[in-house]
N, C-alpha and C positions, 0 to 999 in steps of 0.2 A: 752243524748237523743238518740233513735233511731234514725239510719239513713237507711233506708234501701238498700239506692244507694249507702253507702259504704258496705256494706254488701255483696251485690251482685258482687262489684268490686273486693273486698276481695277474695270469691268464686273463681271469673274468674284470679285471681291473684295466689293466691295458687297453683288453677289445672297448670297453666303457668311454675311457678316455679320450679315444681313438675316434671314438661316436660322438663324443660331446664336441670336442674341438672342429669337429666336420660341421655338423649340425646346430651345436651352439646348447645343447643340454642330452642327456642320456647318461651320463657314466652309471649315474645311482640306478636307474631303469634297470640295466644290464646287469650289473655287477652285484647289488645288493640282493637279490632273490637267490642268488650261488652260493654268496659265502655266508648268507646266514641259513643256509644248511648244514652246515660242519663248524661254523665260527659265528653264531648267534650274539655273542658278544664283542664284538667285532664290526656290528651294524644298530645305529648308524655313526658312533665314533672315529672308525678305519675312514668309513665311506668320506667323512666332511672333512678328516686333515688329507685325505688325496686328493678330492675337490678343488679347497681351497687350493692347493700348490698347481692345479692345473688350471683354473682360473684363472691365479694369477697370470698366468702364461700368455692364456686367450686376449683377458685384459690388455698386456703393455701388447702385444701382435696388434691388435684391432683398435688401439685408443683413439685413433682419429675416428672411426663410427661409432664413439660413446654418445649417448644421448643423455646429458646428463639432467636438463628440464623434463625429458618425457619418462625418464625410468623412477626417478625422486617419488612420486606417489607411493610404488611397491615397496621403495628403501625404508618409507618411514612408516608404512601399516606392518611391513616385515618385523619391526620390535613385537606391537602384543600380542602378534600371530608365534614368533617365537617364544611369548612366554607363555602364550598358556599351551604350544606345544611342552614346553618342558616341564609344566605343569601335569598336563595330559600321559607325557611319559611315566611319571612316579605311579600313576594312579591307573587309567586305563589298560585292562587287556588287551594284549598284543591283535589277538583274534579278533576284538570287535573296531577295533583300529582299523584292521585292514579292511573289513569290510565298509567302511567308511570312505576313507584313500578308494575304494573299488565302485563304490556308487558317486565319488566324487569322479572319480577321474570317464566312467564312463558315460555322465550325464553331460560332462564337456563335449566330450568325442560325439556324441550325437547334436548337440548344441552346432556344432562347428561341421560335422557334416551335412545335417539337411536344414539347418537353421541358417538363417539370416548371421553374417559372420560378426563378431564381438569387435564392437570398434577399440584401437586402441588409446579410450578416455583416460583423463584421470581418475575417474570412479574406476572402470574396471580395472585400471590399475592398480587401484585401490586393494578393492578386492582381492587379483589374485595373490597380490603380495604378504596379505591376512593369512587366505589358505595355503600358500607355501610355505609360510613362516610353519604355521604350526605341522602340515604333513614334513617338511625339511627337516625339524630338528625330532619328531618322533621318528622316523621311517628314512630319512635320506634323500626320500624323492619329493622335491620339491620343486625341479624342474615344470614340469607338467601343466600346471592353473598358469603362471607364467608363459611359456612356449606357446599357448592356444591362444591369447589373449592378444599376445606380439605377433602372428603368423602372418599378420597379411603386408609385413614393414620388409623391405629390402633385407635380402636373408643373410647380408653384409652388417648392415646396423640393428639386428636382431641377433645377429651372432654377439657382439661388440656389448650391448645392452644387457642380456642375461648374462654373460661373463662377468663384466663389472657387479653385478646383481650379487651374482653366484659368491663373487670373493665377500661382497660385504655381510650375506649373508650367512657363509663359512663360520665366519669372525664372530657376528652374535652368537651363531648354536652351539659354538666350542664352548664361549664366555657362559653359557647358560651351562652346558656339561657340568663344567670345573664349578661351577657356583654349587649345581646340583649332589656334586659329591661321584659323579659318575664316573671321569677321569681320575686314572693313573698312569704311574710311571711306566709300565708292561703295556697299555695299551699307547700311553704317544711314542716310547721307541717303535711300536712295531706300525704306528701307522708314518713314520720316518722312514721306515725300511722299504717300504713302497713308494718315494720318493723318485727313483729312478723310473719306474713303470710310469708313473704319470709322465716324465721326460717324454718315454720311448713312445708313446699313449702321439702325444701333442704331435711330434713331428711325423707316425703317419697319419691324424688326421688332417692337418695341413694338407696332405697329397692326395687328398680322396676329396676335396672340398668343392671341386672344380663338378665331381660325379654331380656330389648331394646336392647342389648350387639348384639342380635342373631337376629335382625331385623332394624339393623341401617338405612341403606340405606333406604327400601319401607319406614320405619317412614319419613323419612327425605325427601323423592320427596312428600309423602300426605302431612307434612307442609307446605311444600313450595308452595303446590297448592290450600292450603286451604287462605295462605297468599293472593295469586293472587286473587282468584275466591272473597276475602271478598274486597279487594282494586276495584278490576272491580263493584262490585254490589254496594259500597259505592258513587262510581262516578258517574253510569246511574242511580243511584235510588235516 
């Protein structure tokens, strides 16, 4: 049967994926602002079993640029940043969430614009791997505290780094879902059904890599402000 709400999700999933594997994060940027207009439940469950399957992808493509001493900080702050997102999920307003995500993410982007740029320490590694634990598993996008943190590493081992990141962090927000009672059986078929779009996702952003290669950074501050600017209008509107 047609559906045309997955159809569209599809779309907005695809161009996503497309993004992330070029650039090394965006899917959720892209894609989750669309389909939780019509598929609210749908986000961010869909968004992290498409993720992870395209991850993985990036992962085994990119495993010779894993950096597995300098990413290790994020991996293991990412647990209680994951849990008290999922905490934060049962309890917090959607609405004051986002407005959260929206002064997080755009106090970054000026951070990283006219500030002195964020080394990549193990503290701030630290750090962003807290804050995207918890925006990750409430909202999807979790990208974001990560990518700003990492910008100034060879956009080859930065791609490579948040991949590996991205899968392992996939794996706890599901494990936290299914703990949470949040998962079933109608939402993992239908985020399996999307399974090919992540495919189709990966192999053309492989082709566009060579473009973004030479414009990492301005890509990466417009995500991040497109993230904010959709989190603020989702909460006052």
């Amino acid at each position: 049967m047609f559906d045309l709400y997955w159809w569209l999700a599809a779309g907005a999933l695809f161009l996503g994926c497309a993004v992330q594997t070029a650039l090394g994060f965006g899917m959720a940027v892209i894609a989750a602002p669309i389909i939780v207009l019509f598929r609210p439940e749908w986000v961010p469950v869909i968004m992290t079993i498409v993720a992870l399957v395209l991850s993985v992808q990036n992962a085994l493509s990119q495993r010779s640029g894993i950096e597995w001493k300098h990413i290790s900080p994020a991996m293991i702050s990412r647990i209680p940043g994951t849990i008290l997102g999922a905490w934060v999920l049962t309890l917090m307003p959607v609405e004051m969430l986002q407005v959260m995500v929206a002064i997080m993410v755009f106090a970054a982007i000026f951070v990283t614009a006219f500030a002195r740029p964020f080394p990549a320490t193990a503290k701030n590694l630290t750090l962003a791997g807290f804050i995207s634990g918890i925006t990750g598993t409430t909202t999807s996008i979790g990208g974001p505290p990560m990518a700003l943190v990492m910008q100034h590493a060879a956009s080859h081992n930065t791609r490579a780094n948040l991949s590996i990141y991205f899968v392992y962090s996939c794996i706890t927000s599901l494990i936290s879902y299914q703990l949470l009672g949040v998962m079933n059986t109608t939402l993992w078929l239908t985020g399996f059904s999307f399974i090919p779009v992540a495919f189709l996702g990966y192999v053309v952003g492989i082709n566009i890599r060579g473009w973004v290669d030479l414009r990492f950074r301005p890509l990466l501050l417009v995500l991040c402000s497109i993230s904010a600017f959709i989190a603020l209008y989702g909460a006052v509107f």
